[in-house]
ChimeraX commands (.cxc) that place a marker at each C-alpha (Angstrom):
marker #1 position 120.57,104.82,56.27 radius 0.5
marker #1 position 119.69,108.41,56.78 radius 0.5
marker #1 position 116.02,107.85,56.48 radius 0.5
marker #1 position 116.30,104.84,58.55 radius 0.5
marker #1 position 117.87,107.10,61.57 radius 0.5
marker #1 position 114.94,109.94,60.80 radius 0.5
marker #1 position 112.57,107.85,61.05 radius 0.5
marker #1 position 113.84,105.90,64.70 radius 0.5
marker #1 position 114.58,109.67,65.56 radius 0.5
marker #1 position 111.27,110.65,64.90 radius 0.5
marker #1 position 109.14,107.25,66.59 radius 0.5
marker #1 position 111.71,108.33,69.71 radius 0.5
marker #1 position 110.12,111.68,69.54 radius 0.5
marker #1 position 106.54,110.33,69.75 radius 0.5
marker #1 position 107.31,107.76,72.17 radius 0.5
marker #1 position 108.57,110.79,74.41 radius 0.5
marker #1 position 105.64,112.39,73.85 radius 0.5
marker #1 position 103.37,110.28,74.70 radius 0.5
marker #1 position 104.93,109.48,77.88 radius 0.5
marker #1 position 105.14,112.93,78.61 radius 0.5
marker #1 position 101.08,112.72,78.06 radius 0.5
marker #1 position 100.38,109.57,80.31 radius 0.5
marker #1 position 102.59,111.56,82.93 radius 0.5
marker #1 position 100.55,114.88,82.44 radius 0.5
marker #1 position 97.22,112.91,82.58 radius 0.5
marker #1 position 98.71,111.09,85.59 radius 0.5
marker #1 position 99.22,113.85,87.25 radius 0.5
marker #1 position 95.71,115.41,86.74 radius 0.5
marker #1 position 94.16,112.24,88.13 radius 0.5
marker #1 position 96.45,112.82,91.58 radius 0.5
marker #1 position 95.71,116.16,91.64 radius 0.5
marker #1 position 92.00,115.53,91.33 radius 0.5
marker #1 position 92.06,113.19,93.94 radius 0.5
marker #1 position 93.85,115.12,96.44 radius 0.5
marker #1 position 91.11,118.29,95.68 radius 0.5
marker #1 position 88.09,115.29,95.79 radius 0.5
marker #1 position 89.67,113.80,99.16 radius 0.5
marker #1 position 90.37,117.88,100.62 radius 0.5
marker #1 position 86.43,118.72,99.73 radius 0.5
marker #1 position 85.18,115.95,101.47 radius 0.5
marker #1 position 87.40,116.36,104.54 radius 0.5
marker #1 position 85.92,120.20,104.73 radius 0.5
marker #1 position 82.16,118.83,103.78 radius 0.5
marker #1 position 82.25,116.41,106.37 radius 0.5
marker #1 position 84.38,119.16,109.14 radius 0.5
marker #1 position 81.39,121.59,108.22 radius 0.5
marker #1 position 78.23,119.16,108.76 radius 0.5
marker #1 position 79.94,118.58,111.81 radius 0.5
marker #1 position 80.13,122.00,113.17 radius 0.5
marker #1 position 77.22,122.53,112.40 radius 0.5
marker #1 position 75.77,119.78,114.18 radius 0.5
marker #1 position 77.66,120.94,117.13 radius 0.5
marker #1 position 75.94,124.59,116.50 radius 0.5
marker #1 position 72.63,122.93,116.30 radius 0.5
marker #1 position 72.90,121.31,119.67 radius 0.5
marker #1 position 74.32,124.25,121.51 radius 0.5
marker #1 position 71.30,125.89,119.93 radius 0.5
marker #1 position 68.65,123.42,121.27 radius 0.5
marker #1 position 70.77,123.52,124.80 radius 0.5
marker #1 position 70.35,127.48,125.02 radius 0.5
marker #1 position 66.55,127.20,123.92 radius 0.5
marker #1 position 66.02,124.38,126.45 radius 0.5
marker #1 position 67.67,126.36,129.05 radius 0.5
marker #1 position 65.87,130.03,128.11 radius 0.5
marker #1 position 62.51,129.14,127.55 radius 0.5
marker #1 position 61.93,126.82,130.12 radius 0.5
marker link #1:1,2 radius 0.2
marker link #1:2,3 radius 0.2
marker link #1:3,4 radius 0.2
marker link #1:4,5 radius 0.2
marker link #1:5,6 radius 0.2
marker link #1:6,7 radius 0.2
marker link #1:7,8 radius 0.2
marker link #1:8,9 radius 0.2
marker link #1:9,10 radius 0.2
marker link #1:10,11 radius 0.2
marker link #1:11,12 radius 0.2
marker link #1:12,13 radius 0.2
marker link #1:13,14 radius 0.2
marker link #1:14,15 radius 0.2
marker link #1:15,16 radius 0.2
marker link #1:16,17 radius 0.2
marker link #1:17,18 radius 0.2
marker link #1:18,19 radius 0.2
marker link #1:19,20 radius 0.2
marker link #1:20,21 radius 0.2
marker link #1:21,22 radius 0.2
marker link #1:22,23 radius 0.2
marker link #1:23,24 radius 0.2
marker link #1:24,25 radius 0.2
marker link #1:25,26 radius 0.2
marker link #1:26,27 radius 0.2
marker link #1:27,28 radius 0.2
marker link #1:28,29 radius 0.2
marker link #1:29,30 radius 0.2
marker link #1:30,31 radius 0.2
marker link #1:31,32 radius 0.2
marker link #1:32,33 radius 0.2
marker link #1:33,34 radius 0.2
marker link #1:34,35 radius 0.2
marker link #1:35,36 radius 0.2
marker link #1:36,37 radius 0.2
marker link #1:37,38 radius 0.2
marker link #1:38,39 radius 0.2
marker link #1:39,40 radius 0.2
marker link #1:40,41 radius 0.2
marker link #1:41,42 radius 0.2
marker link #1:42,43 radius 0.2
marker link #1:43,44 radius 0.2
marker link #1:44,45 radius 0.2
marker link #1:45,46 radius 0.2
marker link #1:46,47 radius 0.2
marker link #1:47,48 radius 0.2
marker link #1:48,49 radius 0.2
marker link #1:49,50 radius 0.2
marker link #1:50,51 radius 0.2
marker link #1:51,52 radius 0.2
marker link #1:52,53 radius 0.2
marker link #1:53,54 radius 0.2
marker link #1:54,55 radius 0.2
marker link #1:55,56 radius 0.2
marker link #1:56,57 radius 0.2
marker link #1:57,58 radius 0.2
marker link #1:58,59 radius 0.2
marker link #1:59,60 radius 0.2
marker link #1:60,61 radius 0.2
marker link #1:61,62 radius 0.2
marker link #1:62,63 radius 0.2
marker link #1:63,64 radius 0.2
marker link #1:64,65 radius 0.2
marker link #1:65,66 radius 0.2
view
């Protein structure tokens, strides 16, 4: 009966584990995605600027050298 109750106590143990694990690796996923999603958001607010920079530059040029 002992044995029995080690060995439930001990499959509870891995069982807890392993959740902990899946929640861990859960975690990392979410956490990945946010950083993924926040790097694209600046990528995409950067090209942008400097789009905007590169057509205040061609207005300037158009308007100095004329």
């Amino acid at each position: 009966m002992a044995q029995i109750r080690a060995e439930e106590a001990a499959e509870q143990h891995v069982t807890r584990l392993e959740d902990a694990r899946l929640r861990v690796r859960q975690s990392r996923s979410a956490t990945s995605n946010v950083l993924r999603s926040q790097q694209r958001e600046h990528n995409r607010l950067q090209m942008a600027e400097r789009r905007q920079q590169g057509k205040s530059y061609q207005l300037y040029n158009r308007l100095a050298f004329q």
